[in-house]
N, C-alpha and C positions, 0 to 999 in steps of 0.2 A: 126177256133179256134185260130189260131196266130193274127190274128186281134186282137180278143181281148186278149190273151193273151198282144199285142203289148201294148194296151191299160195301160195297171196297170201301169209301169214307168211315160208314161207322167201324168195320175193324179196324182200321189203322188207330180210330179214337179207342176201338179195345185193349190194342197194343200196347198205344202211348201209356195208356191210368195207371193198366195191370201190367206193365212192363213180362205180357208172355205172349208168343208166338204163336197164333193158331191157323192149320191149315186153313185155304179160303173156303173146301168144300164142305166144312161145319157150317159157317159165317154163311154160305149162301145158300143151305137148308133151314137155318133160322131164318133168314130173311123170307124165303118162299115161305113158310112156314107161317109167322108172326104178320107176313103181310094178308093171308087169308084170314088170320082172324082180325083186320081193322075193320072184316062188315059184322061185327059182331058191336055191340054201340061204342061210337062215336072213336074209333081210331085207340081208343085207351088198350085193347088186347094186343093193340100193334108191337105197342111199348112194350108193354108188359112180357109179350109173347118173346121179346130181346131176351129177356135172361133167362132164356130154358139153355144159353150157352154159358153161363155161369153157372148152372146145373153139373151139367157136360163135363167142362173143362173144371172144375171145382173154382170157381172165382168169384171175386165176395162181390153180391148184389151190388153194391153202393158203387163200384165201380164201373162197372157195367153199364147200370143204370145214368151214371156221371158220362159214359161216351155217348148214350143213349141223347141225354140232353145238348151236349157238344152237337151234335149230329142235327138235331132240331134247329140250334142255331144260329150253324151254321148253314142251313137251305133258309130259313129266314131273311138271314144277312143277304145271299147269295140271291135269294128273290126280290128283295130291295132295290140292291146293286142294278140287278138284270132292269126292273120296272124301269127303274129312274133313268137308264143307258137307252133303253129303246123306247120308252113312253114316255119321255119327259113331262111333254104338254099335259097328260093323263096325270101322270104323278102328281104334276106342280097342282094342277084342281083338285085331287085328293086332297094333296097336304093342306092344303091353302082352307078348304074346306072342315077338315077335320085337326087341323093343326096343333089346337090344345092336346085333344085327345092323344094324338101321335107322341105330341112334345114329354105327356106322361109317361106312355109306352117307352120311350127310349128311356126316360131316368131308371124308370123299373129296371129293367131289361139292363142298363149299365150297374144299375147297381146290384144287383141278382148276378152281373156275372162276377162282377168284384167280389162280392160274396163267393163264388163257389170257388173263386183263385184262392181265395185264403183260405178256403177250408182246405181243398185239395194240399194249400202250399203245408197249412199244421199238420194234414194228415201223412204226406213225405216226410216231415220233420219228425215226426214219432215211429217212423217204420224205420229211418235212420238212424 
């Protein structure tokens, strides 16, 4: 059930890229799908395994792949959020502990998403 539950976010991120509609019962055969092969190493064919629906429905990898990372992180964010709301005390000794290291992670991680807004924004820009 969490499969597919897992599934509803990254389509709606398919929707958004690739502005097309796709029934949910494709979207939740990839997921069952691509989620058998993350014991295959290290979670990479999870991903990958995402665009046997860009196959399917003919839609350009890069997009796909773009709701793919949307999807990532946003459970990231979402796991942050959660830690910090119900394990404060835990979190605050994380951070407090690992602080430097964190304080990189977030500039990366803002600046990679800055990055993929403008790419996304030039690549709307030439499709218009």
């Amino acid at each position: 059930g969490m499969i597919i539950i897992y599934g509803w976010p990254w389509s709606n991120y398919v929707k958004m890229i690739t502005h097309t509609s796709i029934p949910y019962m494709p979207i939740a055969n990839v997921m069952a799908r691509s989620n058998l092969l993350k014991y295959i190493p290290g979670n990479v064919f999870q991903y990958i395994g995402r665009n046997e629906l860009a196959i399917q429905k003919n839609l350009k990898h890069s997009e796909v792949g773009m709701a793919t990372v949307f999807d990532v992180v946003t459970n990231l964010l979402a796991a942050a959020i959660l830690g910090e709301v119900f394990y404060f005390e835990g979190f605050k000794i994380v951070f407090m502990q690992f602080s430097k290291e964190i304080l990189i992670l977030i500039v990366v991680l803002v600046v990679l998403a800055i990055l993929a807004l403008v790419l996304l924004g030039q690549k709307k820009k030439i499709c218009l």
